[in-house]
Backbone as CSV, one residue per row, in Angstrom:
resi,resn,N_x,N_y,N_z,CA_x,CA_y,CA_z,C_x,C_y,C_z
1,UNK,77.623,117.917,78.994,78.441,116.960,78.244,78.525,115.651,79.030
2,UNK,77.977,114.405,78.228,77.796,113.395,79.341,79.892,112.839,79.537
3,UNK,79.794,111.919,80.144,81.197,111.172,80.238,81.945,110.848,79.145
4,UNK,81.200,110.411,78.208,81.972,109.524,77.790,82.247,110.788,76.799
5,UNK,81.390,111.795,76.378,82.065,112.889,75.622,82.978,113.480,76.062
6,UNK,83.119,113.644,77.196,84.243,114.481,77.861,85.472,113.392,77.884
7,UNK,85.338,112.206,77.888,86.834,111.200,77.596,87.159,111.574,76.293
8,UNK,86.469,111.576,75.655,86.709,111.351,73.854,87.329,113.217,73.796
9,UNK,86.627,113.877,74.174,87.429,115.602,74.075,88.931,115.041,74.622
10,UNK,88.544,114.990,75.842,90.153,115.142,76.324,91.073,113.828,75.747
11,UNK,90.926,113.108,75.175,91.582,112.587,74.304,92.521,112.612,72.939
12,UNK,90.845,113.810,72.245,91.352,114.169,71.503,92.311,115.045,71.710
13,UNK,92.396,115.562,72.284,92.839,116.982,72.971,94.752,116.696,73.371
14,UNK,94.515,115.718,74.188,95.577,115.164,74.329,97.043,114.541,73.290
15,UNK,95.916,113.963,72.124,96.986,113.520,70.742,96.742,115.059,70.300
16,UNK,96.431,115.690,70.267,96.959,117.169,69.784,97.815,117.609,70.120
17,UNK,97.919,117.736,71.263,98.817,118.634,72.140,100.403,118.016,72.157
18,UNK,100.142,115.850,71.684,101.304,115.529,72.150,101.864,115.709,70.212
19,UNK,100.843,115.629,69.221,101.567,115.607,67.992,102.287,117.001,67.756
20,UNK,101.770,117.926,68.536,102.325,119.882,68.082,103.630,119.304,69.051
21,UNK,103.695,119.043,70.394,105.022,118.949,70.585,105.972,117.911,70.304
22,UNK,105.571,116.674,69.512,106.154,116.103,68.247,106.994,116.945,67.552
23,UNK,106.215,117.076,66.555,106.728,118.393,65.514,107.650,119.477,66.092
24,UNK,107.288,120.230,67.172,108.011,121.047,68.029,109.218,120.703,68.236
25,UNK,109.172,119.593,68.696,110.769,119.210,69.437,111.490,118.622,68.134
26,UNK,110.819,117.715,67.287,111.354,117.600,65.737,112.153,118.735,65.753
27,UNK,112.080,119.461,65.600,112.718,120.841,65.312,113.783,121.317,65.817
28,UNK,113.142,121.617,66.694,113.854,122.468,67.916,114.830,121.665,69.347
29,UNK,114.749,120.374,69.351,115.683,119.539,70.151,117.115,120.049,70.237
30,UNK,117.796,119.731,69.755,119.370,120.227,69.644,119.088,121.966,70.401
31,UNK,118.123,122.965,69.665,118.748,124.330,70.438,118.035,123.824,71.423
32,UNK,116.873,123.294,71.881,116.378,123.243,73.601,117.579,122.954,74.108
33,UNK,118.221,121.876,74.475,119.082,121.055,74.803,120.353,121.907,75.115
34,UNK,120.548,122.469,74.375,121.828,123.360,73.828,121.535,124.587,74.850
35,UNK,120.545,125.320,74.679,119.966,126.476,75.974,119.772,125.754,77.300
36,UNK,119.592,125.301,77.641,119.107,124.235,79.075,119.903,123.700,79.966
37,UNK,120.413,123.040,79.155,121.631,121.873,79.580,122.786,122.087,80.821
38,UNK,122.280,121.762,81.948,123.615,122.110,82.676,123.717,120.408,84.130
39,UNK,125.115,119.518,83.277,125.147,118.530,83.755,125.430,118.152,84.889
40,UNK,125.549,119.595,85.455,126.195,119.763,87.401,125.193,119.871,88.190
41,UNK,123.961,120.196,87.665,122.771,120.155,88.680,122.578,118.675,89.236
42,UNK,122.482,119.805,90.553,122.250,118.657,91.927,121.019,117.935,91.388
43,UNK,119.735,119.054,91.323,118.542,118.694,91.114,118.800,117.443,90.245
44,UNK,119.101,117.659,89.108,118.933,116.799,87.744,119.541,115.711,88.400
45,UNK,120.846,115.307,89.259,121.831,113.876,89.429,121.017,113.368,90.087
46,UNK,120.289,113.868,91.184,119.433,113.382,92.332,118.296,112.866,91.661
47,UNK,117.515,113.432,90.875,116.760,112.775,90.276,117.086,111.724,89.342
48,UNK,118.491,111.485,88.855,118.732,110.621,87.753,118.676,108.800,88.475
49,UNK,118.804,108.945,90.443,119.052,107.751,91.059,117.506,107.646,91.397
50,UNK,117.025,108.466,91.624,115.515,108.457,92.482,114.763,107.709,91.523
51,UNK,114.959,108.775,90.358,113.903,108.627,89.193,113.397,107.170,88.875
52,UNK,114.178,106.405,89.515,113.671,104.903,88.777,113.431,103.791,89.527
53,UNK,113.161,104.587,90.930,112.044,103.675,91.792,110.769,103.661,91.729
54,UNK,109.999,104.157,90.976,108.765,104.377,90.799,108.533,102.772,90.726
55,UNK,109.342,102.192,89.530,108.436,100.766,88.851,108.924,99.660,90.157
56,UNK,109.932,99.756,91.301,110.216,98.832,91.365,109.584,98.518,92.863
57,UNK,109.151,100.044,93.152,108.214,100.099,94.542,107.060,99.725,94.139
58,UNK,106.685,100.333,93.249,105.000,99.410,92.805,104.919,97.920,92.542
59,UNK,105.865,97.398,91.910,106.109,96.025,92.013,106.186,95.242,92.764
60,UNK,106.766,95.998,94.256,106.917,95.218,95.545,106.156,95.595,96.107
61,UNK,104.784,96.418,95.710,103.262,96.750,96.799,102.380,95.652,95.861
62,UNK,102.787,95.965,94.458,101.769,94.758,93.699,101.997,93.289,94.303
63,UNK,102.704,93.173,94.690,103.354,91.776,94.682,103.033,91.529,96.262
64,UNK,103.406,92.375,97.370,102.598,92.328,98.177,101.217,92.228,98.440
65,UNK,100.610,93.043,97.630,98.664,92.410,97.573,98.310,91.612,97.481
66,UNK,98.585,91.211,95.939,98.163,89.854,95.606,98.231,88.662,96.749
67,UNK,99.978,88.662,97.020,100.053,87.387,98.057,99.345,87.226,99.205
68,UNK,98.782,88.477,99.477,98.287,88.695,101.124,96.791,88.688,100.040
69,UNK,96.675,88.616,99.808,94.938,88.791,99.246,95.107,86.873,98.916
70,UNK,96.090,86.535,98.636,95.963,84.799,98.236,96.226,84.546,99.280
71,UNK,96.911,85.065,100.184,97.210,84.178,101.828,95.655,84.007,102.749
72,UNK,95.239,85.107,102.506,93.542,85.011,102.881,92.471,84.444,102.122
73,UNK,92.531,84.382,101.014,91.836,83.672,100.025,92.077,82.150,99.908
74,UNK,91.385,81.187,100.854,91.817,80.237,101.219,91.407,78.994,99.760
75,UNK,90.315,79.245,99.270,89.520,78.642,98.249,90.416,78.856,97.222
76,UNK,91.410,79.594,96.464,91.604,80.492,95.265,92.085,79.174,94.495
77,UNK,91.993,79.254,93.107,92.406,77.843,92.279,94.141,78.472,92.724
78,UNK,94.702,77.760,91.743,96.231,77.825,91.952,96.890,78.386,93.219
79,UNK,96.301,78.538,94.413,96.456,79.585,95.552,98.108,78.996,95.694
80,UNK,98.854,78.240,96.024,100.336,77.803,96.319,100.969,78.870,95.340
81,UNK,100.594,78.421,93.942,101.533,79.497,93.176,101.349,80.272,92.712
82,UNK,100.316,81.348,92.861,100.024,82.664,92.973,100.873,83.524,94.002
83,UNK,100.673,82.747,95.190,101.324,83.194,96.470,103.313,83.440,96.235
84,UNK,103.076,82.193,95.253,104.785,81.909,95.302,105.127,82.582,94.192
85,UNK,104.730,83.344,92.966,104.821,84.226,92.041,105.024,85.800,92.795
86,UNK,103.624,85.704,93.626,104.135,87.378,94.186,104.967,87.456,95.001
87,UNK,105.217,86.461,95.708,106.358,86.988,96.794,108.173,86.731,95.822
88,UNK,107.681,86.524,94.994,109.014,86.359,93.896,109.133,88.015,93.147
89,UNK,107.919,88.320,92.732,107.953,89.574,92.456,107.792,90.826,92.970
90,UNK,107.730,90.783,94.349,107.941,91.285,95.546,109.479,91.081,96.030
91,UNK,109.914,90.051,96.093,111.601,90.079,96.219,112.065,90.755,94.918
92,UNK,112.152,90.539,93.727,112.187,90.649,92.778,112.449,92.899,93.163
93,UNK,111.014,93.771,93.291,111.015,94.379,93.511,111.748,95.152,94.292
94,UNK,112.293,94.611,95.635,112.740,95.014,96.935,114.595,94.961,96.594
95,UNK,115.322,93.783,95.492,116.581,93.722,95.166,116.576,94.455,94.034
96,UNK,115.819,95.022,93.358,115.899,96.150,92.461,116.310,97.522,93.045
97,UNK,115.207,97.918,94.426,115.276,99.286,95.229,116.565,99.107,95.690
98,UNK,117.229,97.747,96.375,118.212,98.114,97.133,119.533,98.409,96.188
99,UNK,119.583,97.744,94.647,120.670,98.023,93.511,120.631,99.248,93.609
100,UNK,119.410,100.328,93.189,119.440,101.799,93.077,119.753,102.222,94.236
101,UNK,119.786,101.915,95.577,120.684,102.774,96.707,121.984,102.059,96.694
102,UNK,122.463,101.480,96.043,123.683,101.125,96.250,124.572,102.509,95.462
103,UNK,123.833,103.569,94.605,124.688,104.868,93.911,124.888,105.749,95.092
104,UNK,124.054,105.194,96.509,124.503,106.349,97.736,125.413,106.291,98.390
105,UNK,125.710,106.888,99.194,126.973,106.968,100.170,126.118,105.599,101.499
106,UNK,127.071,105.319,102.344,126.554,104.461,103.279,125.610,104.654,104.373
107,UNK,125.396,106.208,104.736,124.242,106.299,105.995,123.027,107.095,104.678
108,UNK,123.265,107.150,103.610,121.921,107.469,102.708,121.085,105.976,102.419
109,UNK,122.112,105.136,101.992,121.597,104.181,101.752,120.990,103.333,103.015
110,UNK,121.781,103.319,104.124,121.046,102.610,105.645,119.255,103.414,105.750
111,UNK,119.569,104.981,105.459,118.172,105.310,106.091,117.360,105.290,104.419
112,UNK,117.551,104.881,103.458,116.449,104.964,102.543,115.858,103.678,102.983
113,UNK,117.028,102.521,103.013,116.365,101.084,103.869,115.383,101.027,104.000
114,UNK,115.698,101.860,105.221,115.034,102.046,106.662,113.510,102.291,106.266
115,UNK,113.627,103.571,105.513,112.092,103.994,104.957,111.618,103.263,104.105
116,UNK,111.885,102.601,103.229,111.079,101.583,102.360,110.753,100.234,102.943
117,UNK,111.715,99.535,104.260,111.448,99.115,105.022,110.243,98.800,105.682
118,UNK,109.948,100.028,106.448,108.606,100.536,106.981,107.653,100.894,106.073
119,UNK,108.206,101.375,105.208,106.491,101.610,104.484,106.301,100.101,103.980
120,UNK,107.002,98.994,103.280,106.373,98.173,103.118,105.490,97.241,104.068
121,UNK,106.520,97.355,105.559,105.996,97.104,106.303,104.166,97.256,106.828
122,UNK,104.369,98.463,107.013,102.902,99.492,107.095,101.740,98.893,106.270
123,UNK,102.641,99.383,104.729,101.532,98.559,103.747,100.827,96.658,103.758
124,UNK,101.979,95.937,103.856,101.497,94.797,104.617,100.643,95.162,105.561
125,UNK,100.277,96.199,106.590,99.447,95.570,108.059,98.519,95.814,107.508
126,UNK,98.348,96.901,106.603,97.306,97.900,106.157,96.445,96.707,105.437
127,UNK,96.902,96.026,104.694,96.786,94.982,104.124,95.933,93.908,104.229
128,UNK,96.589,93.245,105.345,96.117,92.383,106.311,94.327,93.204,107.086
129,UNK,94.294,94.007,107.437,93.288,94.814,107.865,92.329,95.229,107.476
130,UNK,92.613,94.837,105.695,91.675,95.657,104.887,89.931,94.363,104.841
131,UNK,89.304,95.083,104.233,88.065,94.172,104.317,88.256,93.541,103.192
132,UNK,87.469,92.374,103.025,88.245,91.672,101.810,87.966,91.972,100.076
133,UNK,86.353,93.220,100.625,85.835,93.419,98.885,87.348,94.702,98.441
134,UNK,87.391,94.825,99.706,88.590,96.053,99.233,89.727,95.622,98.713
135,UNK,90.331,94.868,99.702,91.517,93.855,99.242,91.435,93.351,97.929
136,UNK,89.742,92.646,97.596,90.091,92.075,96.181,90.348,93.439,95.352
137,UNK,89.630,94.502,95.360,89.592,95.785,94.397,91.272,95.851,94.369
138,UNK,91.921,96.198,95.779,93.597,96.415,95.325,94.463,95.294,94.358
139,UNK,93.964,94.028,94.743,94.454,92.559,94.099,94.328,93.302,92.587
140,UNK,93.039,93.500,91.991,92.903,93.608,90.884,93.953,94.823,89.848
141,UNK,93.474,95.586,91.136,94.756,97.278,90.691,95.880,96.608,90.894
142,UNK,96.273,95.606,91.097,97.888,95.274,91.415,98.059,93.950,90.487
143,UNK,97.249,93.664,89.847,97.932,92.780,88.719,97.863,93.376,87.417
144,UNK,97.102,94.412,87.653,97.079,95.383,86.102,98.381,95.793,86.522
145,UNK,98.739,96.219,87.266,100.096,97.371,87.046,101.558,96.450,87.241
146,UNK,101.207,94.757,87.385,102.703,94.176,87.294,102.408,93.874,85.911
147,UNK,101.217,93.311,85.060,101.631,93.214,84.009,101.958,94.614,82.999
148,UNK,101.617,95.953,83.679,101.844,97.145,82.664,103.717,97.020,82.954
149,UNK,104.008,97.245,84.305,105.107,97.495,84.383,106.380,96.235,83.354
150,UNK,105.650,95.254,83.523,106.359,94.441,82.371,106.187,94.332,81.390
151,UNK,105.210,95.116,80.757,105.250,95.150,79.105,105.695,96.847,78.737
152,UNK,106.289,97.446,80.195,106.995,98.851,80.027,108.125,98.452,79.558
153,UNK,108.562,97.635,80.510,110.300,97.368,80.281,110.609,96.721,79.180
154,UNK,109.678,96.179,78.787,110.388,95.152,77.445,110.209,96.014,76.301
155,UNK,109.542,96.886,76.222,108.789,98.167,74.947,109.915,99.099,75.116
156,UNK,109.934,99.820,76.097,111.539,100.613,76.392,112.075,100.113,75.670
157,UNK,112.751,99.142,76.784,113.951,98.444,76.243,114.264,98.424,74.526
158,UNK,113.237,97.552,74.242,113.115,97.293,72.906,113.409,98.087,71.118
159,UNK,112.671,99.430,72.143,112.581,100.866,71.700,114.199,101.446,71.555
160,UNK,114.869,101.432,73.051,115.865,101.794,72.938,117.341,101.214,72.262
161,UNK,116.873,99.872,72.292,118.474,99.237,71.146,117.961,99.272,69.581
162,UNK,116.723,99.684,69.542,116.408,99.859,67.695,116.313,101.345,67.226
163,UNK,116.378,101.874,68.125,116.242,103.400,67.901,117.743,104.377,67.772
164,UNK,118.395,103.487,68.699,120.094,103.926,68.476,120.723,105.598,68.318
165,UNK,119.819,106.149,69.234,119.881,107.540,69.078,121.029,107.934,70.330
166,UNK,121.762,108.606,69.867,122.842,109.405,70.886,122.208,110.413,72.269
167,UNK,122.675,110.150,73.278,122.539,111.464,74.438,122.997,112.614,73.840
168,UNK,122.350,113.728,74.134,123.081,115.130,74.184,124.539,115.239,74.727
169,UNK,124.814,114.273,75.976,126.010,114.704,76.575,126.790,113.993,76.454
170,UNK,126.773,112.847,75.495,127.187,111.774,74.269,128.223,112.683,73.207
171,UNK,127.468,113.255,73.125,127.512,114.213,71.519,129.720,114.535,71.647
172,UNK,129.827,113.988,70.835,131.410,114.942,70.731,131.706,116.212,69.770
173,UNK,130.789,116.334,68.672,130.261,117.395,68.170,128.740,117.265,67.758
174,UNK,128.012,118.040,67.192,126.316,118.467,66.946,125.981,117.801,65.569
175,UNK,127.365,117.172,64.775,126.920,116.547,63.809,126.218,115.253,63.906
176,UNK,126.622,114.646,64.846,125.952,113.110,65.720,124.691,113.508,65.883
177,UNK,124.017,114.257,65.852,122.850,114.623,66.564,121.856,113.997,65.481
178,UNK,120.558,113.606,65.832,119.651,112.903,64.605,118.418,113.476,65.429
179,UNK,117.540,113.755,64.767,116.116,114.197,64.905,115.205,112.571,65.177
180,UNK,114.180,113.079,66.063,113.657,111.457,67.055,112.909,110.751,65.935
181,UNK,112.529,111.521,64.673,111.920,110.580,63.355,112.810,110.050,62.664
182,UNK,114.385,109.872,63.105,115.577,109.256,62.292,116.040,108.215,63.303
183,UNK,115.516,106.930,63.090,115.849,105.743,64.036,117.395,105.514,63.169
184,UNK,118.210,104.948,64.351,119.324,104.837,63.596,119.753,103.375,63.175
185,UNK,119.015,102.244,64.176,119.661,100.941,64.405,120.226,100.481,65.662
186,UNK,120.575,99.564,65.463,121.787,99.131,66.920,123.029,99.970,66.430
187,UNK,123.175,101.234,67.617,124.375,101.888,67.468,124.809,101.850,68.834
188,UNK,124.357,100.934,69.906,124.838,101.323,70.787,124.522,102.412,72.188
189,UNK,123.875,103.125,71.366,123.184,104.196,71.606,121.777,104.484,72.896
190,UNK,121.341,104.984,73.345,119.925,104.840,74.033,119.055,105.718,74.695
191,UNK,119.109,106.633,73.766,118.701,108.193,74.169,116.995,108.257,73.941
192,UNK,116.233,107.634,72.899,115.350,107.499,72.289,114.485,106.061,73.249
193,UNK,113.018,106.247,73.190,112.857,106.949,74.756,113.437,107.426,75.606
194,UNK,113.220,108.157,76.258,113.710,108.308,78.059,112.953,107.377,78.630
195,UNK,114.022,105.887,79.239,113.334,105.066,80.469,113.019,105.817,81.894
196,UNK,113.862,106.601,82.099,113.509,107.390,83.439,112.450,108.268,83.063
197,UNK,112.017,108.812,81.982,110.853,109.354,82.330,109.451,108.448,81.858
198,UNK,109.504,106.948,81.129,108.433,106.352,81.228,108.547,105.462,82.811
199,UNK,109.222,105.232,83.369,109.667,104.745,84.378,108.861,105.975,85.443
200,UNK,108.563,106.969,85.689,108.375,107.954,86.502,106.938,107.740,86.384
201,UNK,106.377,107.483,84.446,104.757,107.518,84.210,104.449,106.364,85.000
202,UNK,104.732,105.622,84.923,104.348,104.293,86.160,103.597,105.065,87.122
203,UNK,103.714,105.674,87.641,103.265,106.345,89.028,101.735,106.499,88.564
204,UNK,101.332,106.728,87.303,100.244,106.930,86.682,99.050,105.482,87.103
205,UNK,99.728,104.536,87.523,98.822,103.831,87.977,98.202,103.823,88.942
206,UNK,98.554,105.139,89.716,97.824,105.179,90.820,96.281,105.702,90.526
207,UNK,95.915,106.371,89.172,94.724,106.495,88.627,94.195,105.412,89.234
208,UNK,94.114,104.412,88.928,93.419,102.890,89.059,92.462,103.195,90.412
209,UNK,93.370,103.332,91.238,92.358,104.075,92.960,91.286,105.050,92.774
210,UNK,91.466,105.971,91.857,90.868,106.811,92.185,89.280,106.318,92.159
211,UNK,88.691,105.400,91.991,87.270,105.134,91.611,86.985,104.632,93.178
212,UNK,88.260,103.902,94.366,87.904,103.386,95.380,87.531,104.776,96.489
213,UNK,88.193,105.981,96.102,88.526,107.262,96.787,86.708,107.714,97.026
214,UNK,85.953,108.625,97.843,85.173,109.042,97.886,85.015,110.466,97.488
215,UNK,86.127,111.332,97.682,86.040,112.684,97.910,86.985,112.969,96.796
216,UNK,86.553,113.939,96.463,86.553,114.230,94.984,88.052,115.000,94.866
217,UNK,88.379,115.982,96.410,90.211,115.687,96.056,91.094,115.091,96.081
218,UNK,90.175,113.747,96.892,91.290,112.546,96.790,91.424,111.718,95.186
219,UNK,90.095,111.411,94.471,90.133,111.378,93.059,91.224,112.424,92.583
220,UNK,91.091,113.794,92.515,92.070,114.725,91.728,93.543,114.265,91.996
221,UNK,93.829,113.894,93.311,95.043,114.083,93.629,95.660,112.497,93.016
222,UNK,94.698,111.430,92.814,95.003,110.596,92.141,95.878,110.908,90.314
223,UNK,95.319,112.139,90.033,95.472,112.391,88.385,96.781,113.628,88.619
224,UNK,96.690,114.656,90.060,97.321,115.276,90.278,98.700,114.800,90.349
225,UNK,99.361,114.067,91.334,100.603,113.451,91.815,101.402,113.188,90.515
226,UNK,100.928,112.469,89.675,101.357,111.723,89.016,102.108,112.610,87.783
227,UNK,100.835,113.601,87.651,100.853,114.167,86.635,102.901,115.233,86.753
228,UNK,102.596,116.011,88.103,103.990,116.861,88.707,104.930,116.072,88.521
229,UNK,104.760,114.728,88.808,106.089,113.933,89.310,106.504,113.712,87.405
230,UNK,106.049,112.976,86.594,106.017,113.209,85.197,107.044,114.363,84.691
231,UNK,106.199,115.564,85.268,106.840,116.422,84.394,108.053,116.925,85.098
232,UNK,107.924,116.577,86.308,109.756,117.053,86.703,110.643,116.411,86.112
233,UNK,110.485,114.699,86.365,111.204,113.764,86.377,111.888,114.378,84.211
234,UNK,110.290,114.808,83.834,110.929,114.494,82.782,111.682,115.993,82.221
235,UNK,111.492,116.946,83.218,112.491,118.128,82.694,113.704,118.000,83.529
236,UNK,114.123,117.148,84.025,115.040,116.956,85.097,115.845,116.191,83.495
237,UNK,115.739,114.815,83.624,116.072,114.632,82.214,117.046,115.234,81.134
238,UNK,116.404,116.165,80.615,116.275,117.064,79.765,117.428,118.013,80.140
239,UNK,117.575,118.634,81.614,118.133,119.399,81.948,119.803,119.092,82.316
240,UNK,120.049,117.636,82.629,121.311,116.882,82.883,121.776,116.249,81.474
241,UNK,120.833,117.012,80.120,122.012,115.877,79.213,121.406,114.625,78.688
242,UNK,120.410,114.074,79.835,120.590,112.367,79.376,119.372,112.268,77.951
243,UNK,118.651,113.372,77.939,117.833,113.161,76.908,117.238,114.470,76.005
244,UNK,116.840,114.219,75.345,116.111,115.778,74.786,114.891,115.537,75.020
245,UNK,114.189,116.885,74.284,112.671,116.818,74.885,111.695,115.923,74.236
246,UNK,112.063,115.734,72.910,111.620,114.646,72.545,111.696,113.386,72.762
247,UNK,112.521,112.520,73.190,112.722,111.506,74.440,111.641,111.630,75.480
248,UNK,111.577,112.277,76.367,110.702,112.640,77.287,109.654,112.344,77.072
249,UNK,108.942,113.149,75.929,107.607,113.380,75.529,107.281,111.697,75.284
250,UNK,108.181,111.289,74.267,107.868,110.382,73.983,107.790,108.661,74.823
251,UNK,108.485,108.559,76.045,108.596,108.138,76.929,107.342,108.000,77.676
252,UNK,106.752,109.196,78.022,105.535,109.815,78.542,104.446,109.481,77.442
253,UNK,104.788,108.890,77.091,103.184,109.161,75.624,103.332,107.471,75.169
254,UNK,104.406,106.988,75.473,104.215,105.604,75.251,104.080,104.618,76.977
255,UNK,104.157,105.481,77.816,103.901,104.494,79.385,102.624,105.142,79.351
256,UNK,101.940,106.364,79.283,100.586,106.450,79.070,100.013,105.255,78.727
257,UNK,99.726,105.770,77.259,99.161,104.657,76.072,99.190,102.948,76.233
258,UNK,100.114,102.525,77.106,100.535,101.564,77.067,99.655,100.936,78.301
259,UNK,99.667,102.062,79.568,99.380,101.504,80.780,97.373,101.720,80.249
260,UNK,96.945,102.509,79.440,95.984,102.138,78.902,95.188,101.087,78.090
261,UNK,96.345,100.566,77.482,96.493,98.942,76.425,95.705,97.632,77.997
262,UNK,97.448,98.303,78.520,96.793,97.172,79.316,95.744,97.065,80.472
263,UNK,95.426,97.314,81.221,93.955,98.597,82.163,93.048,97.322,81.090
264,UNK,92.732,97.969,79.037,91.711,97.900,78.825,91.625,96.003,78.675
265,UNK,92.948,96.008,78.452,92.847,94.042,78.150,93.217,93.296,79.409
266,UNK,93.516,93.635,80.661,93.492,92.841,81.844,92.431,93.091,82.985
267,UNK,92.367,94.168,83.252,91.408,94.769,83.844,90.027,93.919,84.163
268,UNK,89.387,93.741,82.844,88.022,93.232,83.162,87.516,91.283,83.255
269,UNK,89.188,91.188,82.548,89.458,89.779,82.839,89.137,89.313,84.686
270,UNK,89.469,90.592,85.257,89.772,89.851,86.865,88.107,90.438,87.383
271,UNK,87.191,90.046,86.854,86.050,90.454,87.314,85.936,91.592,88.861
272,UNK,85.011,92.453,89.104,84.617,92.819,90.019,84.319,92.030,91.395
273,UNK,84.145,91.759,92.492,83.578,91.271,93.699,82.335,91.421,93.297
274,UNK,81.461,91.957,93.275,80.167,92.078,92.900,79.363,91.374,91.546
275,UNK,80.626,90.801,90.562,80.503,89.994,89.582,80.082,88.351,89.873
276,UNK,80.549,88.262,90.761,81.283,86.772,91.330,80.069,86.137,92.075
């Protein structure tokens, strides 16, 4: 089976699997929810603060590349404000992470710092070090994924004040409850997507690497990571209340699709090194 048949299978394969659990959770949401549900898990709270650094650490590594790939790129047209865009969206990134540790106690929040600190750090030297056909390859993986991550948030978002669907742990009785094919309006509401679990698919951009990887479990583990972290984040979810399973799914099936939209319309705009 050459490639491109095996994309088109698992494709198909994929809108199958996500329309049966469509229909599925159509259904069956309220009793999942209803069997599951327990709003005291550690697991589930811990994940409800974590869960939504995915977009804002990638934002502040995207934003880091670029600038350090324009700080070396001495020729680049607009080079002043390229430079002065990413390090905006790199701050931008870094006062996002530190809002989400502000839900910790005071020596959680000193040592998460600490560690995002250093790894950005790290990643800068790493950076700086890299050869430059490489550097441009990351430049390129890092402006696909600030513009995915910003046409995530505004689609969420967007999704969620027109969709006006109640939380499970919202609910004051089961009559409130609406099935995810019954948009309600602006009610206030924002159950319909789950942002924390398209927020988690972000991580999915780490696909983008896998073509720079040589060894074929470092490729897997590119499709691997992403894939676990997904599905915790999004039964974690599920399991505290904040969403049903249809939320989830659907969350997951629109940061997919989406981070595919864009991949296919920015992507080839930023030519290859070998193009040039």
């Amino acid at each position: 089976m050459s490639f491109f048949k095996r994309r088109a299978f698992a494709t198909a394969l994929a809108l199958v699997l996500f329309a049966v659990l469509a229909v599925i959770f159509g259904i069956y949401d309220l009793r999942i929810s209803q069997a599951i549900v327990n709003q005291e898990s550690s697991f589930g709270r811990a994940l409800e603060v974590l869960g939504v650094l995915v977009a804002p650490i990638f934002a502040t590594l995207a934003g880091l590349t670029v600038m350090i790939f324009f700080i070396q790129e001495k020729n680049a047209s607009y080079r002043k404000w390229k430079i002065t865009f990413s390090c905006f969206v790199a701050a931008a990134g870094i006062g996002y992470t530190l809002y989400v540790f502000a839900d910790f106690s005071l020596w959680q929040r000193i040592g998460y710092t600490i560690v995002t600190f250093f790894l950005y750090i790290a990643v800068a030297v790493l950076l700086f070090k890299a050869p430059r056909s490489l550097l441009y390859e990351l430049m390129r993986i890092a402006v696909v994924t600030l513009f995915y991550l910003v046409a995530l948030l505004i689609l969420v978002d967007a999704l969620k004040l027109c969709w006006g669907r109640i939380r499970f742990r919202q609910l004051s009785d089961f009559s409130q409850f609406t099935p995810w094919y019954k948009p309600r309006g602006f009610t206030g509401y924002a159950s319909f997507p789950s942002g924390h679990t398209a927020n988690a698919t972000a991580l999915y951009a780490l696909t983008l690497c896998a073509p720079l990887i040589k060894s074929r479990a470092g490729k897997a583990m590119c499709y691997i990571v992403p894939g676990v972290w997904i599905v915790t984040m999004a039964a974690s979810r599920v399991l505290v209340g904040a969403h049903y399973a249809s939320d989830v799914l659907f969350g997951a099936a629109i940061s997919i699709a989406l981070f595919y939209l864009v991949r296919r319309l920015v992507l080839p705009r930023i030519r290859p090194l070998s193009a040039k």
